[in-house]
Structure formats: structure tokens, C-alpha cells
N, C-alpha and C positions, 0 to 999 in steps of 0.2 A: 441600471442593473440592480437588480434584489440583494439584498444578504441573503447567504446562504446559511439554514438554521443547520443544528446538529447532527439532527437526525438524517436532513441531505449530505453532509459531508459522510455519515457512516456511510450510506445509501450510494454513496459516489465511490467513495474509498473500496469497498465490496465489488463493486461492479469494475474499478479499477484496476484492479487484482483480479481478477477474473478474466479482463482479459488479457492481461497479463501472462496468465497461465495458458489461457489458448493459444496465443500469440507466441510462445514457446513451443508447444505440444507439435503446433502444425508449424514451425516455422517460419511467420508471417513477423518481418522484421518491422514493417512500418506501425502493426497495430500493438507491439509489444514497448516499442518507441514513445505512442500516443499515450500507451498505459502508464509508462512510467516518468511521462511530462505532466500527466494528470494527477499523480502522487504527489512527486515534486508539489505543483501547484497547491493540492489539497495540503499538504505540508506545511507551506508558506503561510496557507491561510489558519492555520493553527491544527487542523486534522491530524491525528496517526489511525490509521485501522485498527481494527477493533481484536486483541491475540488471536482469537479463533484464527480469523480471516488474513490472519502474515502465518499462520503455522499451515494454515492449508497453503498458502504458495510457497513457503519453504522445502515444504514435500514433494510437490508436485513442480519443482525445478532443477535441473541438476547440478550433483555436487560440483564446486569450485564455481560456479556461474556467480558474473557481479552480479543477476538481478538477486541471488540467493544470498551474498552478503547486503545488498540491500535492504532484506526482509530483516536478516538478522538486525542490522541499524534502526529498524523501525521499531522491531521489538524493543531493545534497548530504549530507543526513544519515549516507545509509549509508554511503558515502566516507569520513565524517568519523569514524565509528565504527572503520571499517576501521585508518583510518592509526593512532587509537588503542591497537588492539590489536598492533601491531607494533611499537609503542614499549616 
């Protein structure tokens, strides 16, 4: 198996989220499931998506839904990440 560079996790994480948001929109439980086992994962492997990309699926999910506190955790997260790397 390859490592996965950077720019693939953004590239994954985006696409993950997307369809995530389809996967809501039309009510397709299994591929909104796959979206956010794909997070998870990219998660694990040190990935958060990039703000744009959790503020567009924040929007585009609805209010009280866990994948919508999810997004919120991510934001938090990548922030947290962020101030990290500047220390």
C-alpha cells in the first residue's frame, strides 16, 4: 500500500464530504455511511478537511443532524490542529 501524500487526503476528504452531502440530499443511507467511515479514516490518518469544505457540508445538512455536529467537531479540530502547527 502507498502512503497517502497531502494533497490526496485534501482530494479525499472533499470528495468525502460530498458525498456525504448527496448522500443526505437524496437519502442514500449506505453511501452517507461510506462518507463518513471515509472521514473517520482520513481522520485517523492525520487528515481534517480543509474549512471551506466542513462549512459547505455544515450548510448543506440539516439543523440537529449528528453528521452536522460532526462537521462542527471537525472545524474545532482542524483549528486545533492548525494553532498546533504554529507553535
Amino acid at each position: 500500500m502507498q502512503p497517502v501524500g497531502d494533497e490526496d487526503k485534501e482530494i479525499n476528504s472533499e470528495y468525502s464530504l460530498d458525498r456525504l452531502l448527496f448522500g443526505t440530499e437524496y437519502n442514500l443511507p449506505n453511501l452517507r455511511n461510506k462518507a463518513v467511515d471515509s472521514l473517520i479514516e482520513l481522520h485517523v490518518g492525520g487528515s481534517v478537511p480543509a474549512y471551506q469544505d466542513i462549512i459547505k457540508a455544515y450548510q448543506g445538512i440539516l439543523q440537529g443532524s449528528p453528521i452536522r455536529k460532526l462537521s462542527v467537531d471537525l472545524m474545532i479540530l482542524s483549528s486545533s490542529r492548525s494553532s498546533n502547527d504554529d507553535a
